[in-house]
MILO-852614 format. One record per residue (C-alpha): residue in three letters; x, y, z. Coordinates in steps of 0.2 Angstrom, whole numbers, plus 5000, padded with zeros to 4 digits. Example, Ala and Ser with C-alpha at 12.3 -4.5 7.8 and 13.67 -1.06 7.14 Angstrom:
residues 2
ala506249785039ser506849955036
***
This chain:
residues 564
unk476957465286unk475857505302unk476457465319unk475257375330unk473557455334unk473757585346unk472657645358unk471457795352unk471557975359unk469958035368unk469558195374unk468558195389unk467458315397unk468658445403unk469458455388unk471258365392unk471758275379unk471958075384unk473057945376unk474957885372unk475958015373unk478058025373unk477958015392unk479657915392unk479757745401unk481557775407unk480857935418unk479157955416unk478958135421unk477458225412unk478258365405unk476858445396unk475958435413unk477258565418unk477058675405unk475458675407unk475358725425unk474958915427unk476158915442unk477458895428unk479258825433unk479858895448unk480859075452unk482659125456unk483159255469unk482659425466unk484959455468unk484959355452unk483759435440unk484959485425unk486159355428unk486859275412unk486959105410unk487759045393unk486958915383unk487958825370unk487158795352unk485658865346unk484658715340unk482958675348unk483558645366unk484558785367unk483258915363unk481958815373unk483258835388unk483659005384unk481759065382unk481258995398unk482759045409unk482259255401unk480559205405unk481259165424unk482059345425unk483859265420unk484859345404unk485459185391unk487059225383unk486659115367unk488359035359unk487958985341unk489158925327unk488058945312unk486258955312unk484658975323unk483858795323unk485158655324unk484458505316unk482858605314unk483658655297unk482258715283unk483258755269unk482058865254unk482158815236unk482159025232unk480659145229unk479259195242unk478259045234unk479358905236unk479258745245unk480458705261unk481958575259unk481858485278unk483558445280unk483658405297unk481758345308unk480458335296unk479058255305unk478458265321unk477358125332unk475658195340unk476158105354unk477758245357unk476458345368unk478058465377unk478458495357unk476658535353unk476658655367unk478058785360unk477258735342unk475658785347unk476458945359unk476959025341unk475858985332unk476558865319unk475158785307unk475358575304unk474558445295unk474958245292unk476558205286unk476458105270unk477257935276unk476957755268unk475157715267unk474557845280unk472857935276unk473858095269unk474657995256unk473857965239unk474657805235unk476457695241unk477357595230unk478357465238unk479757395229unk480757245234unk481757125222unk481257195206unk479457175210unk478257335215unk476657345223unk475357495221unk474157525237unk473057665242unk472657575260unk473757455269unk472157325264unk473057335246unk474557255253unk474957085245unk474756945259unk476556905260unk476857105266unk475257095278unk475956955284unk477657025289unk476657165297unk475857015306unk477256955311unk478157115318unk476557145329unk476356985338unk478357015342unk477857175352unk476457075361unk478056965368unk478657135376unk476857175383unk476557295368unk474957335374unk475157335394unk476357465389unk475357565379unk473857555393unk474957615407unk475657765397unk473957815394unk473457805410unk475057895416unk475157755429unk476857815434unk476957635445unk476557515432unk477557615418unk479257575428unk478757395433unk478657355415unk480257475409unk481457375424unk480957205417unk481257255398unk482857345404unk483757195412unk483157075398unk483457175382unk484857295388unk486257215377unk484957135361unk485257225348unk483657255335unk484157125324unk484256985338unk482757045345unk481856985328unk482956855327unk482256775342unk480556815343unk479256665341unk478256755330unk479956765317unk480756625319unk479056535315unk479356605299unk480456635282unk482156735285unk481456825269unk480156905282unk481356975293unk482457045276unk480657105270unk480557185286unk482157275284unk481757355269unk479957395270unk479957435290unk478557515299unk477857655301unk478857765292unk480057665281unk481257515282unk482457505299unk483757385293unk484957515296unk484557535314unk484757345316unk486257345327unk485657465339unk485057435357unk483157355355unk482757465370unk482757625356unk481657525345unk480357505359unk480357695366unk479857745349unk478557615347unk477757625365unk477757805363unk477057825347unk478357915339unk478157825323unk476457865321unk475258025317unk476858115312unk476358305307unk477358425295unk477558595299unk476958725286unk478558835279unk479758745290unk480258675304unk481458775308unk480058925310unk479958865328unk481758885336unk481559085326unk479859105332unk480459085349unk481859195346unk480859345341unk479659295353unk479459445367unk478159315380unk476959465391unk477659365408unk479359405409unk479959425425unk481359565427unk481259615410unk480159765403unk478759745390unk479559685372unk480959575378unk481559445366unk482859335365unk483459415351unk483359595357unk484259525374unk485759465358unk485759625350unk484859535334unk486259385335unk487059255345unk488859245350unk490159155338unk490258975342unk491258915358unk493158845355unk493458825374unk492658805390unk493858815407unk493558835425unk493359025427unk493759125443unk492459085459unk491858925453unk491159025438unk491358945421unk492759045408unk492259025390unk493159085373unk492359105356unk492859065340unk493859235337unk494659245355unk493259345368unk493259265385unk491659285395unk491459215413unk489659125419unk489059045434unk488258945426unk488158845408unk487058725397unk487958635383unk486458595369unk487958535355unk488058365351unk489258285365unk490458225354unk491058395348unk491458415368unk493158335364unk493458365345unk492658535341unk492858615358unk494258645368unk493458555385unk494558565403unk494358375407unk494158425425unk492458475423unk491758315421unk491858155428unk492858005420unk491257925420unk490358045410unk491658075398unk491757875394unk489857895391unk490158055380unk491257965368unk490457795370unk488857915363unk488557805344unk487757945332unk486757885315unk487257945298unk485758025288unk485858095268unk484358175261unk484258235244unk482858385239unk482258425222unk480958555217unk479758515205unk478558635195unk476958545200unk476358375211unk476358305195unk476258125202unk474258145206unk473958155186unk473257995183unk474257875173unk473057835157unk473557655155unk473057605172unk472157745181unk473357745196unk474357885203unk475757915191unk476857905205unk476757865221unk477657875239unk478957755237unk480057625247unk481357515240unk482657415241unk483857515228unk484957655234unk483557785235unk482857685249unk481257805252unk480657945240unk479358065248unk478058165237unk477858335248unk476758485245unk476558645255unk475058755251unk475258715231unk477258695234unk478058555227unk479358455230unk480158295231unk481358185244unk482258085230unk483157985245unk483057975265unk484457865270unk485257815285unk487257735292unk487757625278unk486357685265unk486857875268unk488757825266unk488457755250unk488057935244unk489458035254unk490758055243unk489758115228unk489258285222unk487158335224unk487258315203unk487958145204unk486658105219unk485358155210unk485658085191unk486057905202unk484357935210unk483357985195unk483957825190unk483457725202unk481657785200unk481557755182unk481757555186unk480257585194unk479457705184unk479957685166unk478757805158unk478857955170unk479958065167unk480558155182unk481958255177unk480858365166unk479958435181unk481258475190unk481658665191unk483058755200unk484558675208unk484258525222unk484858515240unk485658395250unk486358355264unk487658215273unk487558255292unk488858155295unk490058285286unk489558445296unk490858495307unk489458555320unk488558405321unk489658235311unk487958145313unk486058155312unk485658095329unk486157995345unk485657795344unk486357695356unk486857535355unk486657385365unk487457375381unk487357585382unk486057585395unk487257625410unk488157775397unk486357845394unk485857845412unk487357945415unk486958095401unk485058105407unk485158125423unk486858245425unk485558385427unk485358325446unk486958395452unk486858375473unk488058245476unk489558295461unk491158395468unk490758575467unk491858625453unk490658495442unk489158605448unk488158735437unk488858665420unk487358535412unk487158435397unk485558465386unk484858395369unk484158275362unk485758155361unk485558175384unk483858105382unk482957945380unk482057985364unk483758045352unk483058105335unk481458155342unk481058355345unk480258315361unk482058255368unk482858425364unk481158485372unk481158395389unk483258395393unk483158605388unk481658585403unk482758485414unk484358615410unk483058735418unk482558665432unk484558625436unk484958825433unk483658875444unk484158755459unk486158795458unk485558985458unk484558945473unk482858955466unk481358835467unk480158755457unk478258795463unk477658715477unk476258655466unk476958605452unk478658505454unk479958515441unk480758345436unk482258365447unk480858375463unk480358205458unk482058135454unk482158015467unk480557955465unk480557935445unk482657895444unk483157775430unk483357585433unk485157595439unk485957445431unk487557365442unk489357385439unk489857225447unk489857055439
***
């Protein structure tokens, strides 16, 4: 499915691009507009060129903090517990020719503009993403009830699917779908938060599922709509799963247009945390021509963390995994927040019993994806019986739930399953062999004369994100009532009014942002980490270009009561 029509990007004269971008309504600071600024992000004093500041994990948001803090003149001491990349995890299938496994973010939004801007900084090459009925995709199959439909366009839809699609769009007008979408073009900072405040106070405890449940535009039709719904979805497959979550999710993706013009990353996603490693940036301030992250590490980050303690002189004391203590003035903790109380040995002390209550209130989604290669995109052949593809991008209602047809540069290989919470639970227990004989199975329901299996070559990959000791889940999804517990992760970066021996450690990642499972949120709270380590070391942004903690007051999230 499509979502509703969205308003086109125009470039105008100067050359700036125009449209929706991920320009959160909860804090609508234009991040790529910082980047972009040549007056760059601010400066510490001269005394603390070289200063190390340690940053925990080495996923997206740690390697954006750390790359800008060396380019401020600072020295990141990078803590990482297995690999450079996080849940940028781009697993090969073997050889210099083989296609890319994306185990972790696999498709990214146009609309992630602060993203783009490190993507297009190392020089990564992207091209649509193949998702259901999207121009890069021959042909989708949609399979619901033992019954398939074939379409090339979303005008081959049967009526019954268009009209579910009809129905999910006039529910977004009830929410000012459009309105939205206007004043996020326009960046009308003003209009954005009148219209944010009132969808806050009304949908703050709706979850997804009652949200459809009371709209007019579903409750003038069938429950099989809203079960059709389910399934099929928008954009880029069903969302039953994410049916009990908080409504105000749904609708930062949908305004922002992160479901739509989703790119793929040629060779891997997880090219860009590495490219930024190796990268040695010409504007380095302190540091001599050549400087990189990774010849600033000796070619390696530290072992992970197993504890974090106050240190001596309000510094920060932490202890790797075989025993070395090192002391910081200042942190950023990039890991999932969860593993703050049951991977990591955290002194309580050093956050607030607020914070901590929204740390483990945080509600993470479970995610399994299963990767075979395959000799050839065999599924363009044309089937000789009916002419159509031989197989097609697929969403069903069987266990596989969505089955993506990938290629990169003549690579190819396909997603037997994407699943979420419930679905990816289903396949937890089971070995890849088991997942994939169960899926292959699946697909021969829908496929009885393609045989699969007999392109398959080498040995899949999977993945159950839920099961990794670094991470036990994909990605953060709050649910409903979670507002006030968000609000509290975001905006910890703005550290003025906590007790001093709260100050200099900050919470980064895409699970501290608005926009969870979305690059651009590991992006922008890696942004905010730096603008917080800049102003405890007594540094500023520039004058002419403010950094989000400059317009904190004037951006701040709604702040929702506590009283009854």
């Amino acid at each position: 499915m499509t979502t509703a029509q969205t308003t086109p990007d125009a470039v105008p004269a100067d050359g700036a691009p125009t449209g929706v971008t991920m320009l959160g309504p909860d804090f609508p600071f234009s991040y790529d507009e910082q980047l972009a600024h040549p007056a760059g992000l601010g400066s510490v004093p001269a005394e603390h060129h070289g200063r190390e500041v340690a940053i925990v994990g080495g996923g997206l948001s740690g390697i954006v903090t750390a790359y800008e803090l060396m380019r401020l003149g600072l020295r990141p001491v990078i803590y990482e517990a297995d690999q450079i990349g996080g849940r940028l995890r781009s697993q090969p299938f073997g050889g210099a020719d083989g296609p890319i496994a994306e185990l972790g973010g696999m498709r990214f939004p146009l609309s992630s503009r602060a993203l783009f801007h490190y993507i297009d900084k190392v020089g990564l090459r992207t091209s649509p993403f193949p998702n259901p009925l999207s121009e890069a995709t021959p042909s989708t199959v949609i399979e619901l009830g033992g019954e398939s439909h074939y379409a090339r366009t979303y005008d081959d839809l049967p009526p019954f699917l268009k009209d579910v699609a009809d129905a999910w769009h006039e529910a977004l007008g009830e929410v000012g779908f459009a309105e939205m979408q206007r004043a996020l073009t326009d960046r009308d900072v003003p209009r954005i938060r009148e219209l944010w405040a009132r969808l806050v106070l009304e949908l703050d405890e709706e979850p997804f599922s009652g949200f459809l449940a009371n709209s007019k535009a579903f409750q003038a039709r069938s429950h099989r709509h809203r079960e059709a719904f389910g399934q099929v979805g928008f954009g880029t497959g069903g969302w039953d799963t994410d049916f009990p979550n908080s409504m105000l999710e749904i609708l930062r993706v949908i305004f922002t247009n992160a479901d739509e013009e989703h790119q793929m990353v040629h060779g891997g996603a997880q090219q860009l945390p590495v490219r930024l490693w190796n990268d040695a940036p010409d504007d380095c301030v302190h540091w001599p021509a050549g400087t990189s992250l990774a010849s600033l590490h000796g070619g390696a980050p530290l072992p992970g963390v197993a504890r974090i303690a106050p240190g001596t002189d309000r510094q920060f004391a932490l202890t790797d995994r075989w025993g070395t203590t090192r002391e910081y003035d200042a942190v950023v903790v990039t890991c999932q927040v969860w593993l703050l109380s049951a991977r990591i040995d955290v002194d309580e002390s050093l956050f607030s019993p607020a914070l901590w209550m929204a740390m483990e209130r945080t509600h993470y989604m479970q995610s399994s994806k299963t990767f075979v290669r395959v000799d050839r995109p065999f599924w363009k052949d044309a089937d000789p019986a009916t002419g159509r593809d031989l197989m097609s991008m697929t969403l069903t209602d069987r266990l596989n739930r969505a089955t993506y047809l990938l290629e990169d540069d003549g690579a190819a290989s396909i997603c037997l399953s994407y699943t979420w919470n419930d679905d990816a639970l289903k396949w937890l227990a089971l070995p890849v062999e088991e997942r994939v004989r169960l899926q292959l199975h699946s697909l021969r329901k829908i496929y009885p004369d393609v045989d699969i299996a007999s392109h398959i070559v080498g040995d899949p990959i999977t993945v159950s994100w839920e099961s990794d000791p670094n991470f036990m889940g994909a990605f953060k999804a709050n649910l409903p009532g979670h507002y006030r517990y968000q609000r509290r992760l975001f905006t910890h970066f703005v550290q003025d009014a906590l007790p001093a021996h709260q100050r200099g450690i900050f919470l980064a990642g895409d699970d501290i942002s608005w926009t969870a499972g979305w690059a651009e949120g590991a992006v922008t709270t890696a942004l905010n980490a730096v603008w917080g380590v800049v102003h405890h070391l007594g540094g500023a942004s520039a004058p002419a270009n403010p950094g989000p903690g400059d317009r904190f007051d004037e951006l701040a999230p709604l702040a929702l009561p506590d009283g009854l």
